[in-house]
N, C-alpha and C positions, 0 to 999 in steps of 0.2 A: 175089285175094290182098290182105291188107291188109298195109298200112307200117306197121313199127315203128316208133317211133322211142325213140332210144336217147339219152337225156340224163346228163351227168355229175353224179352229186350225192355230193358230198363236204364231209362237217359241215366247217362255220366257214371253206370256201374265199373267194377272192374271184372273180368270175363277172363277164365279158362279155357285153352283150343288145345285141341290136338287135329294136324291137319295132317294125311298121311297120300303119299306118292300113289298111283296106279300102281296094283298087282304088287306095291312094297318094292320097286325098282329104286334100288340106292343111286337116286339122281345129284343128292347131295353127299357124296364120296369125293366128286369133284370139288376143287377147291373153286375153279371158276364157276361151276352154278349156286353155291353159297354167294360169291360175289356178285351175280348177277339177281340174287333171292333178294340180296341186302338194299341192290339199285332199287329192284321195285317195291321194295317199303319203303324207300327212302321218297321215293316221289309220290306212296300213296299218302304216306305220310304229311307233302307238303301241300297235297288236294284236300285231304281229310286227316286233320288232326287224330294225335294219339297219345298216350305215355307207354309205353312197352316195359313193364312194370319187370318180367322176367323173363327168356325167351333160351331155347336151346334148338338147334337144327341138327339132327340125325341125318346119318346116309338116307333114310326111307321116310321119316316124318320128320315135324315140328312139332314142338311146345311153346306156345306163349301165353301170355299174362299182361291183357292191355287194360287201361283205364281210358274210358271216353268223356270225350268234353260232356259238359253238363251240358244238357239238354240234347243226346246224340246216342241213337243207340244203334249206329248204322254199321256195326262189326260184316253182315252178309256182304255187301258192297266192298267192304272194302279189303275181304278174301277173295272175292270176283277178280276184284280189280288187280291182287299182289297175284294170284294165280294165274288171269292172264297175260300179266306183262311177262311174271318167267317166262310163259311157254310163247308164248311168240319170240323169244330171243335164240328157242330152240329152229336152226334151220328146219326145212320141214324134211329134207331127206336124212335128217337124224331122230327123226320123231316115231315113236312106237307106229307100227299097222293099226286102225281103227275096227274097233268091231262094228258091227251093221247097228249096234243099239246105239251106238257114241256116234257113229256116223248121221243117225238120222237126227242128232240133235245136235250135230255139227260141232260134234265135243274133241277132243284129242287125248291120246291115251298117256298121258303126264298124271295127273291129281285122281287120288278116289272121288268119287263124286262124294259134296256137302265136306262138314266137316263136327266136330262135335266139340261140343261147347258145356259150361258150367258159371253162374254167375257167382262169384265169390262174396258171400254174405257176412262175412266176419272176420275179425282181425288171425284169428288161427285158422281157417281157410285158407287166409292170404298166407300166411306162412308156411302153412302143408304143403300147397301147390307150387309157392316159390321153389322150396327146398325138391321137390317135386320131379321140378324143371331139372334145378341144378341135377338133382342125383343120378338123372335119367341116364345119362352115357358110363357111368359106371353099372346101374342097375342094366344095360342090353352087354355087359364085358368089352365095351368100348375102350377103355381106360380103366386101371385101379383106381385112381384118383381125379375128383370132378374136377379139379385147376388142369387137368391132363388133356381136358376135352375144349378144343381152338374153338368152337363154332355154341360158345355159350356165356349168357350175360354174369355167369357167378364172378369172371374177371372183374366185370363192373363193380360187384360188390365187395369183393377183396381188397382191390385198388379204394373202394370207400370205405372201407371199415367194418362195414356190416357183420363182413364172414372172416373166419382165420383163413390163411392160407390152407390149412389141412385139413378143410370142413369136408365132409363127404370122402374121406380117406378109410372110415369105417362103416361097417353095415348101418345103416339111417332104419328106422321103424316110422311108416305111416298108414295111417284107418284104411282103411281097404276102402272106402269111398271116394280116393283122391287120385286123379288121373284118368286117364282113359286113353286105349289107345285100338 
């Protein structure tokens, strides 16, 4: 019996990911695979529109928080697409050994397979999962503090006002329904 899986797509919502590496290999440790993470949303970006509402890259995953054009709910596509540009910029003699199952669908062992998703239904939603985002590299002992961690959009908020500099400097409380990893 095969697994369904059953994802929410609803044009121009805003959406939860958590998209995590093969086996949790810290691919993002490097400062150049973040930069080369950032090229391929930057061009999937300019093929299919996006707002990337809040985002944090981990040595082993990502967090983000996109809002899609109205009438567009093509998020699958365009994790396709941002997952296989990184991995083709990986040489292929620096590429994990394939198992026989990835092999026969001609997959490469960079990304877990899929990724997991949550459509954000309400204005405190959007705020659990931002702060979420931000908190996350403190909450893995990343950093003491979220402004500590280079590879996350809470700068963007600081620089805009949103957040204090010292936001996520102490323990954060959120429902146990928020995140996923």
């Amino acid at each position: 019996m095969r697994l369904r899986y059953r994802r929410d797509y609803t044009n121009g919502a805003t959406y939860f990911f958590t998209v995590v590496m093969f086996q949790r290999v810290a691919w993002f440790a490097n400062p150049i695979a973040v930069a080369v993470l950032r090229e391929a949303m930057r061009a999937e970006m300019a093929r299919r529109p996006l707002v990337i509402e809040a985002m944090v890259v981990l040595p082993d995953h990502i967090h983000a928080m996109w809002t899609l054009p109205d009438g567009d709910a093509d998020y699958s596509t365009r994790w396709r697409n941002i997952k296989r540009t990184f991995t083709t910029s990986i040489p292929p003699a620096q590429r994990p050994a394939v198992f026989a199952s990835r092999a026969h669908k001609k997959e490469q062992a960079i990304w877990q397979r899929r990724f997991w998703e949550h459509r954000i239904r309400h204005e405190e939603d959007f705020c659990n999962h931002v702060n979420y985002i931000h908190f996350n590299p403190v909450r893995h002992q990343l950093v003491k503090r979220a402004i500590d961690w280079p590879y996350s959009s809470i700068h963007r908020y600081i620089r805009q006002g949103m957040l204090p500099i010292d936001w996520g400097s102490s323990a954060l409380q959120l429902p146990d329904d928020v995140g996923h990893e």
